[in-house]
C-alpha positions as CSV (number, residue, x, y, z in Angstrom):
1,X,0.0,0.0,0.0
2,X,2.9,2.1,0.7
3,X,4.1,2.0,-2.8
4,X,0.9,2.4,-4.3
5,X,0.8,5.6,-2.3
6,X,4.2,6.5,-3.5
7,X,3.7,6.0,-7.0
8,X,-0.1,8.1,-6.9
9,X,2.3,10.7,-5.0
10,X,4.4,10.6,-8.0
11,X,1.8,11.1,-10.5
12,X,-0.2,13.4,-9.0
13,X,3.6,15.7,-8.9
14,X,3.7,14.7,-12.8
15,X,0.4,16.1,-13.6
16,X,1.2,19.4,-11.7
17,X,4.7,19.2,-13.6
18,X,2.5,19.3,-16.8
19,X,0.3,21.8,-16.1
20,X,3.0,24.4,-16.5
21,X,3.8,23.6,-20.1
22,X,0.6,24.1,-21.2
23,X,0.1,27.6,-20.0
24,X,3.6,28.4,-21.4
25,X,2.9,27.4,-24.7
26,X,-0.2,29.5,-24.5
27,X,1.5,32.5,-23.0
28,X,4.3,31.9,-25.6
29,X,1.7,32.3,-28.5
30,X,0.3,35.0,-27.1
31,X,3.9,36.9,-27.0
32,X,3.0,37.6,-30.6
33,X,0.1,39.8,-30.3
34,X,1.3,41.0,-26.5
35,X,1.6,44.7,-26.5
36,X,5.0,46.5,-26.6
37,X,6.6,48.9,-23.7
38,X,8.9,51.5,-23.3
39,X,10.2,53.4,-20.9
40,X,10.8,56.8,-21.5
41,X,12.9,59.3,-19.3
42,X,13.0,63.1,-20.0
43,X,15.1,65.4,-18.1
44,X,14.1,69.3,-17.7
45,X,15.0,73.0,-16.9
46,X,12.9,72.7,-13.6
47,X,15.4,70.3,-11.9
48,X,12.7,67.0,-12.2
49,X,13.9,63.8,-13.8
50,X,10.7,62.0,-15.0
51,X,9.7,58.2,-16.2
52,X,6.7,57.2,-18.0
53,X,5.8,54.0,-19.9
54,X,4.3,54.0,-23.3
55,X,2.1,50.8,-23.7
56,X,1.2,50.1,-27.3
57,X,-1.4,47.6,-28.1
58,X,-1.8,45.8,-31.2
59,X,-4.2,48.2,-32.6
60,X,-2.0,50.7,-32.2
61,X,-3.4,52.3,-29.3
62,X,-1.1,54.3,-26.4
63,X,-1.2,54.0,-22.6
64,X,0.8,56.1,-21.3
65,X,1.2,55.9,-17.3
66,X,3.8,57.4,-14.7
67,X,6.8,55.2,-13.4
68,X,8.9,57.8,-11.0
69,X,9.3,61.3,-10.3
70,X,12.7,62.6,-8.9
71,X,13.7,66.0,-7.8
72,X,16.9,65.1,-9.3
73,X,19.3,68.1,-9.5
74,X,19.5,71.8,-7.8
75,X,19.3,73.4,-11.1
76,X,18.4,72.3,-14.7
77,X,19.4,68.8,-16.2
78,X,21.4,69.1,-19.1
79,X,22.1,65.8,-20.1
80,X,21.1,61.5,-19.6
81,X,22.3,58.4,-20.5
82,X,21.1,54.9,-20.3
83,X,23.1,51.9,-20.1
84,X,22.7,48.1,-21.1
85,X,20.4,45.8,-20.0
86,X,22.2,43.7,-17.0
87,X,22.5,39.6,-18.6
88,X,19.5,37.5,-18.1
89,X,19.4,35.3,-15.4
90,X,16.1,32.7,-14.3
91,X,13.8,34.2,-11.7
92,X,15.8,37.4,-11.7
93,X,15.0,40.4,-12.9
94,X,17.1,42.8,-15.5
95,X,18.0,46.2,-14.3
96,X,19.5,49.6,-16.2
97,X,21.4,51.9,-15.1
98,X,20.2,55.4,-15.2
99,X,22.9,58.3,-15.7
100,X,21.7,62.3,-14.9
101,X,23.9,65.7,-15.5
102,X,23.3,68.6,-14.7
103,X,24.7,72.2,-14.4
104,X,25.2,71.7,-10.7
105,X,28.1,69.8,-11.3
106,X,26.5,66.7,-10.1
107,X,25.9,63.3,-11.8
108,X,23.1,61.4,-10.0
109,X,23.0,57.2,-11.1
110,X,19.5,55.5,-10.9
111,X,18.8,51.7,-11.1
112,X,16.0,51.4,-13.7
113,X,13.7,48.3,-14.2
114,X,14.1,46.6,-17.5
115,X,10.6,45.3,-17.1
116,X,7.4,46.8,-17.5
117,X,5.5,47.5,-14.0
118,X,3.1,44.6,-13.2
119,X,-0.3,45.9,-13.1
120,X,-2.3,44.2,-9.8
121,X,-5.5,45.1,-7.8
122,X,-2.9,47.4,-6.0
123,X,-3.3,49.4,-9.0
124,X,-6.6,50.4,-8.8
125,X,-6.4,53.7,-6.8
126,X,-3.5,55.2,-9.0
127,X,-5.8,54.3,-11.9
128,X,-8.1,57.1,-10.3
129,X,-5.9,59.4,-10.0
130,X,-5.7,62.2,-12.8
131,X,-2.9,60.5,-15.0
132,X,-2.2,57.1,-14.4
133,X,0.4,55.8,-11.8
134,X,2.3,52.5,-12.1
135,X,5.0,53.0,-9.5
136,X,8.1,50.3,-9.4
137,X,10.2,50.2,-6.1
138,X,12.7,48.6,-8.5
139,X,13.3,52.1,-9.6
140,X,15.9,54.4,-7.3
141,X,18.7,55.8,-6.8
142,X,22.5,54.2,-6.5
143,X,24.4,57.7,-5.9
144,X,26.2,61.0,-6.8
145,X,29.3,61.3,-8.3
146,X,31.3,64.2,-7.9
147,X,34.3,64.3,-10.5
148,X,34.0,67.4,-12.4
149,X,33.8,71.2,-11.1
150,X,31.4,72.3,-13.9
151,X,28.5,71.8,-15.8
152,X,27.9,68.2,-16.6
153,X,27.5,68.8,-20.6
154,X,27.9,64.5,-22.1
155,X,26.9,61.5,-20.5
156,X,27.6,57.8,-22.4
157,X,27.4,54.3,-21.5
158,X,29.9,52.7,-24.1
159,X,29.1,49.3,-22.2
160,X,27.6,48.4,-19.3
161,X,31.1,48.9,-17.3
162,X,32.2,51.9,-18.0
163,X,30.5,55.3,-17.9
164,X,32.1,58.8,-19.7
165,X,31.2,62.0,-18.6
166,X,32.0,65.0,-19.9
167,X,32.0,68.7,-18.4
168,X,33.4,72.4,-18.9
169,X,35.6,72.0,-17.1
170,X,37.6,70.6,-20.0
171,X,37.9,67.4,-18.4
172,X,36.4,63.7,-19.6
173,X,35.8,61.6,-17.0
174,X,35.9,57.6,-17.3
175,X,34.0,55.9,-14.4
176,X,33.6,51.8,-13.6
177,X,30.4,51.2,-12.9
178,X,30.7,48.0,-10.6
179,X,32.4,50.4,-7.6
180,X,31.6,53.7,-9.3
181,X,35.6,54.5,-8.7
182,X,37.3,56.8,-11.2
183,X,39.7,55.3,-13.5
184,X,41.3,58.1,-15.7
185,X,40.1,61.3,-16.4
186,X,41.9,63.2,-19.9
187,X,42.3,66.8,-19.9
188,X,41.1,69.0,-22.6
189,X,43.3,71.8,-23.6
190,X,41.4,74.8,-23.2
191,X,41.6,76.9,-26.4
192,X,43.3,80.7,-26.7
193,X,40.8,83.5,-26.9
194,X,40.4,84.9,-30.3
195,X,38.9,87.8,-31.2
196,X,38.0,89.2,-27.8
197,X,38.0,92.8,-28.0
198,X,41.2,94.5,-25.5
199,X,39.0,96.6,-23.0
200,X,37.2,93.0,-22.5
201,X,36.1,93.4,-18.9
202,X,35.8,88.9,-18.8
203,X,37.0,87.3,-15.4
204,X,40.2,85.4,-15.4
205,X,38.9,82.1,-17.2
206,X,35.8,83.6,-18.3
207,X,36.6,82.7,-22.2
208,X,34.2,79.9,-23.5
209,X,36.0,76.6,-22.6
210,X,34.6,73.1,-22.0
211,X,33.6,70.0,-23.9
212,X,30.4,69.9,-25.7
213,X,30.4,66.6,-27.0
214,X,32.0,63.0,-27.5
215,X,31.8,60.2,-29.1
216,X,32.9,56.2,-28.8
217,X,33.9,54.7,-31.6
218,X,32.3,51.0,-31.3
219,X,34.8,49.3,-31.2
220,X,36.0,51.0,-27.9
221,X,39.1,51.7,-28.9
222,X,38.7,55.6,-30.0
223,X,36.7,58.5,-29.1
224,X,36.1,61.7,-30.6
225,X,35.8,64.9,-28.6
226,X,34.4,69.2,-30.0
227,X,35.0,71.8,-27.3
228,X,33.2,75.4,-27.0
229,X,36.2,77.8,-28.9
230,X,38.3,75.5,-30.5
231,X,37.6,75.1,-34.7
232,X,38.3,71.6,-34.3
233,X,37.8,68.2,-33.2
234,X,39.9,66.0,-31.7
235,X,40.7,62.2,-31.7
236,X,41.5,60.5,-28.2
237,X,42.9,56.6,-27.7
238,X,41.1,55.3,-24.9
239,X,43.5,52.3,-24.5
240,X,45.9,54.9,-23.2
241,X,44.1,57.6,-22.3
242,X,46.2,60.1,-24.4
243,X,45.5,62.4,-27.3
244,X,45.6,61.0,-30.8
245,X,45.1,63.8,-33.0
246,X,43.4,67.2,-34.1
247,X,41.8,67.7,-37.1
248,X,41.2,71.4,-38.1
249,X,37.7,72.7,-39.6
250,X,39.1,74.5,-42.9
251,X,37.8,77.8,-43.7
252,X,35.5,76.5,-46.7
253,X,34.1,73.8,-44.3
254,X,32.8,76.2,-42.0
255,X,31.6,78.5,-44.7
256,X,29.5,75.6,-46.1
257,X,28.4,74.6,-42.7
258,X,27.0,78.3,-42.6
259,X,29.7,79.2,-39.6
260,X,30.2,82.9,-41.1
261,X,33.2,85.1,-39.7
262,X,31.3,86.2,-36.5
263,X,30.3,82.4,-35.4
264,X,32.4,80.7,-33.5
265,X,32.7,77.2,-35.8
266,X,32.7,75.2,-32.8
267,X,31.4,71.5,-33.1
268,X,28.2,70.9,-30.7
269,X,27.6,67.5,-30.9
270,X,29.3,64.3,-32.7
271,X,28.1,60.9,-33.4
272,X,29.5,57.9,-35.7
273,X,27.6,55.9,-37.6
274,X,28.0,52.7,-39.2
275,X,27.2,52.3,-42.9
276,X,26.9,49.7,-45.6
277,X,30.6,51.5,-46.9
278,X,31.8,51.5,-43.5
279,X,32.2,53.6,-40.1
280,X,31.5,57.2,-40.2
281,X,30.9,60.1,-38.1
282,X,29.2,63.3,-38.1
283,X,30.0,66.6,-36.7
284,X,26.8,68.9,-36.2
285,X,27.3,73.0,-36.0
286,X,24.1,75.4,-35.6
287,X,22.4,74.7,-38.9
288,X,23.8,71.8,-41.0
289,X,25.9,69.0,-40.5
290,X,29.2,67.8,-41.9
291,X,29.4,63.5,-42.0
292,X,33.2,62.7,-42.5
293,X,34.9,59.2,-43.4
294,X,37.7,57.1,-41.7
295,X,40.0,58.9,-43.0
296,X,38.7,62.1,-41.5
297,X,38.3,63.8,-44.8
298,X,34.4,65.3,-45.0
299,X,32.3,62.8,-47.1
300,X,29.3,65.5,-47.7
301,X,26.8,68.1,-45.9
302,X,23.2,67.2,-44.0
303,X,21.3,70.4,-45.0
304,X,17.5,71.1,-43.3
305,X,15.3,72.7,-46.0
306,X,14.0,75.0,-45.0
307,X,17.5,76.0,-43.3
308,X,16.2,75.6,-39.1
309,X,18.1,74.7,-36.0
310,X,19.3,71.7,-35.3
311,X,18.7,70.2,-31.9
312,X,19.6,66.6,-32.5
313,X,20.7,63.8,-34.8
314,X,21.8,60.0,-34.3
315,X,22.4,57.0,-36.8
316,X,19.3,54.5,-37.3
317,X,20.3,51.3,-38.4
318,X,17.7,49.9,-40.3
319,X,19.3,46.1,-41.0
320,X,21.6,44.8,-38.8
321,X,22.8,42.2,-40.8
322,X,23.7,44.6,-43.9
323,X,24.8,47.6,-41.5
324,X,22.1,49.6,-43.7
325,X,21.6,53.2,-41.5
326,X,20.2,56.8,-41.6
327,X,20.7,59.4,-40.3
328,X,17.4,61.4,-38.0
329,X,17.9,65.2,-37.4
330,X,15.6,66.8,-35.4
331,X,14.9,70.7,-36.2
332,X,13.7,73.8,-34.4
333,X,10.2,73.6,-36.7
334,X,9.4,70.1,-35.1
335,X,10.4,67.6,-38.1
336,X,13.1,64.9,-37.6
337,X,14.6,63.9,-41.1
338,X,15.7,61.3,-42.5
339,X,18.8,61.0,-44.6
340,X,21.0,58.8,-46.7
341,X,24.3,59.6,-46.2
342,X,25.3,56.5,-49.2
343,X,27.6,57.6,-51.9
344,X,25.1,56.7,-54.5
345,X,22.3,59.1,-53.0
346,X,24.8,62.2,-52.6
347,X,24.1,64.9,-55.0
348,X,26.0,67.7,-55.9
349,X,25.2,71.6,-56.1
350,X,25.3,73.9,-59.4
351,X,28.2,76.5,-59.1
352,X,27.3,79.9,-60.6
353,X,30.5,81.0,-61.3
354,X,33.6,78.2,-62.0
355,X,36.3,80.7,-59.6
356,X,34.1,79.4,-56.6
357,X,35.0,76.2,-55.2
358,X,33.1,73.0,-55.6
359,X,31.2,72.3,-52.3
360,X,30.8,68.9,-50.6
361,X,27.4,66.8,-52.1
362,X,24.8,67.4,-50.2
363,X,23.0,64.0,-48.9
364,X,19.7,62.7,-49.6
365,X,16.5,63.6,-47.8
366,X,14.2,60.8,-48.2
367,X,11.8,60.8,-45.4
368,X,10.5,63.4,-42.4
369,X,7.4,62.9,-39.3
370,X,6.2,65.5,-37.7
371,X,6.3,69.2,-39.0
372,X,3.4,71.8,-39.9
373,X,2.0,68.3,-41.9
374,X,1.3,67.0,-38.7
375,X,0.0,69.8,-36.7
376,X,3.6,70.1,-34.8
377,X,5.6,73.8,-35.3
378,X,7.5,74.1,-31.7
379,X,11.1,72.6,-31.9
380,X,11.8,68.8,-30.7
381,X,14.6,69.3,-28.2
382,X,15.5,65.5,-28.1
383,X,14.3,62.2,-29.2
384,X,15.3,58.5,-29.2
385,X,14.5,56.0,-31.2
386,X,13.3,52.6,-30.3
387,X,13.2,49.1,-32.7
388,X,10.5,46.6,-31.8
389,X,8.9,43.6,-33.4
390,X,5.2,43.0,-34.0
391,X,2.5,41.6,-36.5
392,X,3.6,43.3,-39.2
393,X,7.6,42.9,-39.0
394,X,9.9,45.6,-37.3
395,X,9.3,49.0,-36.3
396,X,10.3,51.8,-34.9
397,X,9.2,53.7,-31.8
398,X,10.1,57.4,-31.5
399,X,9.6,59.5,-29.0
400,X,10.2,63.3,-29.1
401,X,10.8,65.5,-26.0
402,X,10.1,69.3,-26.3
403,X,10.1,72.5,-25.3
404,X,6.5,73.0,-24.3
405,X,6.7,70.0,-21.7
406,X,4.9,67.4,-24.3
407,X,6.2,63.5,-25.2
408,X,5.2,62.7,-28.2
409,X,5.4,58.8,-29.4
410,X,5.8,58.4,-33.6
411,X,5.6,54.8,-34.6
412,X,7.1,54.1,-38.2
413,X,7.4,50.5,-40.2
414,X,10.6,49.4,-41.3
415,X,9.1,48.6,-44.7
416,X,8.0,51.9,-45.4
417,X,11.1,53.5,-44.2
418,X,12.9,51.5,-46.8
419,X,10.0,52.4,-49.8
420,X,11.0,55.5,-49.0
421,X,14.8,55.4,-49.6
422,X,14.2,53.8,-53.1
423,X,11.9,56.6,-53.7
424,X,13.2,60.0,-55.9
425,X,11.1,62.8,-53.6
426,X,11.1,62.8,-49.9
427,X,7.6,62.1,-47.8
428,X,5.7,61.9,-45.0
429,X,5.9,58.9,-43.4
430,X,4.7,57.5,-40.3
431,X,1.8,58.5,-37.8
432,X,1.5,60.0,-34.4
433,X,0.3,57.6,-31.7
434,X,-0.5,60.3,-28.8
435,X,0.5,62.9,-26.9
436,X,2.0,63.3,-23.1
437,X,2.0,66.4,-21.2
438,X,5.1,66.0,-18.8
439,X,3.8,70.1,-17.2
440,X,7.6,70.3,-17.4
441,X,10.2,72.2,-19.8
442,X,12.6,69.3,-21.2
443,X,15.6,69.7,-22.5
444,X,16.7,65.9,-22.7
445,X,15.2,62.6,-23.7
446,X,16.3,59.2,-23.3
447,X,14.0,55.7,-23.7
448,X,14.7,51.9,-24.2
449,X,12.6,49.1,-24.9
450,X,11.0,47.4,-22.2
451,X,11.9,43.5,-21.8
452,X,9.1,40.9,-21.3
453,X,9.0,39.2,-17.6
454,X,10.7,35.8,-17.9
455,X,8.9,32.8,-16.4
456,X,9.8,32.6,-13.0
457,X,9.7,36.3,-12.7
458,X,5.9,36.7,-14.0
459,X,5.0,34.7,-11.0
460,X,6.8,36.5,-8.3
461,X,6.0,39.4,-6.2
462,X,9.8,40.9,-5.4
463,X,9.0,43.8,-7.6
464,X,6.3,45.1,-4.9
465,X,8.8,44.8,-2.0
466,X,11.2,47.9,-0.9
467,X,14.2,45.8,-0.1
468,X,17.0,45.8,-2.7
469,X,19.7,43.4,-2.6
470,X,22.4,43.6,-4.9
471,X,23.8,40.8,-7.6
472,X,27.2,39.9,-6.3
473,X,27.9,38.3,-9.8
474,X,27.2,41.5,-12.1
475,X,30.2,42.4,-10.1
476,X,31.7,39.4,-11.6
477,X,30.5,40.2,-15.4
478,X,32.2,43.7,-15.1
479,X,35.4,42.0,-13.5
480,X,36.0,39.5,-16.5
481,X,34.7,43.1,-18.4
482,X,37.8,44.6,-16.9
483,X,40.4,41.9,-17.6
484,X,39.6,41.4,-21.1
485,X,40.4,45.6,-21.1
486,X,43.3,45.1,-19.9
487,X,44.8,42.2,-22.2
488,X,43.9,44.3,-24.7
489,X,46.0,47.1,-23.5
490,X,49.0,44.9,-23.2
């Protein structure tokens, strides 16, 4: 009798083994038609560092609901960043480091979930509430750091190890994330003042000085720095920490990237790019941009018509496995552009006269959201762009930060995107999925894609308790991170 017991005990555990699969094959179906998440984070001139979640359904359809709301900084916030996903572990759950600048010299680190908030009965009350509350304890805040004197202007998570600041201060800072320790921190010359008039009343220091921008090259190796003064750019070795080069802007450079005599032809923001004919990078001034080749000799120009402000650009790579990209610009008239920087789309302007000098081709606009077509005319101060999968094959996610204190969320397909390239006139693509008023000024936008809850974590309740405890072995990832550095420098 005892064994019959036994071996009822061990069906009766087999069944309830089975039961399991069953639901994860449904819930695995399902996955296809399960909405999409992102986590959007905007930063703003009245010192509040805000996260929302965007929930997109199937239909389209946006839910937008609040996540946190710091009082991050003492004054405005200038800059974020947003590192990696940590590595995927059963029954844990991912996290993502959140990086905030500001001009009080201070750069405050968040942990971030990298799962959407699980909606419970719990929820009910926020749901009440004017805008809608889905608060995470998983969200808050690791620290401060304190390496720079100055306004925090650059924040970058080249991997999930290593954050670089940048401030103006003329300093770059490079930070390991596991102990937050500072590792090496390069000096920026700060540039001779030109064309200061001699009864200048200035302070001592008071000419423009500082870094405005950076950039990683991804291969980890090389980073590329413009300062506030200086004409140039200049290349940095990160395996040493030591200055690599300086590359001038010529005279005709600046006069095509409509930096007159009276502007100070100073780089404000770099980025590099990877393209079906290899790595690139571009160097953006007031008005127009400049994209430049390995070699560092300027490929061709990134011109706005009409001519507006330009408040941000990044590369969107639309195939990963052919390294096709495009470039987005956002404008001061509330457009973000698409254009092919290929050698095959580059098209070069009539001279009037043959004693002028030929100017760079000027690259192809083949695409553009927003503008006056859409019923948007303030500027789009930042943006970011997210890639997800669905029904109908890849898209992109795009939120837009601006001035007015409104998010909002542009979803465009992949396909059409690509129509669009092989088209001969430029269009209006994509559609506008809703609107967020953030009742805030921002000045910086950063998002990712939200990561669907594992197995083990969709059952558990550890993202409704306060206690934190930290992963000894992401300690471990950033060690072997560290060594592998290190060989490499050797």
């Amino acid at each position: 009798m005892g064994k019959r017991k036994r071996n009822a005990g061990l069906d009766s555990s087999t069944n309830k083994e089975e039961t399991p699969t069953k639901k994860t094959k449904a819930s695995n179906d399902a996955s296809v038609t399960t909405p999409a998440t992102i986590q959007i984070i905007t930063g703003s001139y009245d010192r509040v560092l805000h996260g929302l979640t965007a929930t997109i359904s199937p239909d389209d359809e946006v839910e937008f609901a609040d996540t946190f709301l710091f009082n991050a900084h003492s004054s405005a916030i200038r800059c974020l960043a947003v590192s990696p996903p940590s590595a995927p572990k059963p029954g844990k759950f991912q996290k993502v480091m959140l990086a905030s600048g500001s001009s009080d010299e201070r750069i405050n680190v968040y942990h971030i979930a990298a799962h959407p908030p699980k909606r419970k009965d719990k929820d009910v009350l926020s749901s009440i509430a004017p805008r809608k509350i889905l608060e995470n304890p998983k969200n808050r805040e690791l620290g401060t750091l304190l390496h720079h004197s100055s306004t925090i202007t650059s924040l970058s998570f080249p991997t999930r190890s290593k954050l670089i600041s940048a401030s103006e201060d003329s300093s770059i800072a490079v930070t390991r994330t596991r102990d937050w320790s500072l590792l090496s921190t390069i000096k920026v010359p700060k540039p001779k003042p030109q064309g200061r008039p001699s009864g200048d009343t200035a302070a001592l220091d008071g000419a423009p000085a500082g870094v405005n921008d950076f950039a990683v090259h991804p291969s980890m190796k090389l980073m590329i720095s413009v300062s506030k003064g200086e004409r140039c750019m200049r290349l940095w070795n990160l395996m040493t920490a030591k200055k690599a080069g300086v590359l001038n802007f010529t005279r005709d450079i600046l006069q095509q990237a409509g930096e007159g005599k009276h502007s100070p032809g100073e780089g404000r923001k770099v980025v590099w790019g990877t393209t079906e004919e290899g790595d690139e990078f571009c160097v953006g001034f007031d008005r127009d941009l400049i994209v430049f080749g390995m070699d560092s000799t300027p490929k061709c120009r990134v011109i706005p018509e009409p001519r507006r402000k330009i408040h941000e650009f990044c590369y969107l790579s639309m195939d990963s496995g052919t390294d096709s990209s495009l470039l987005a610009v956002s404008t001061e008239d509330g457009r973000i552009l698409f254009f092919s920087t290929k050698n095959e789309d580059l098209s070069f302007e009539e001279r009037k006269t043959d004693k002028k000098p030929e100017k760079l081709p000027v690259a192809k606009l083949i695409a553009q959201i927003g503008g006056r077509e859409a019923g948007i005319s303030g500027r789009i101060k930042d943006f970011a762009i997210c890639k997800v999968t669905g029904q109908q094959g890849d898209s992109l996610l795009i939120p837009t930060g601006s001035s007015d204190g409104k998010v909002r969320l542009f979803k465009i397909n992949i396909e059409d995107l690509a129509e669009a390239r092989n088209g001969m006139s430029p269009k209006q693509i994509g559609k506008k999925l809703g609107t967020y008023e953030t009742q805030n000024r921002i000045t910086c936008l950063s998002a990712f894609a939200m990561i669907p809850r594992g197995e083990g974590v969709e059952e558990s309740d550890d993202d409704f308790d306060d206690k934190e405890v930290d992963d000894p072995e992401e300690g471990e990832e950033d060690d072997e991170d560290n060594e592998s550095e290190d060989q490499d420098r050797n």
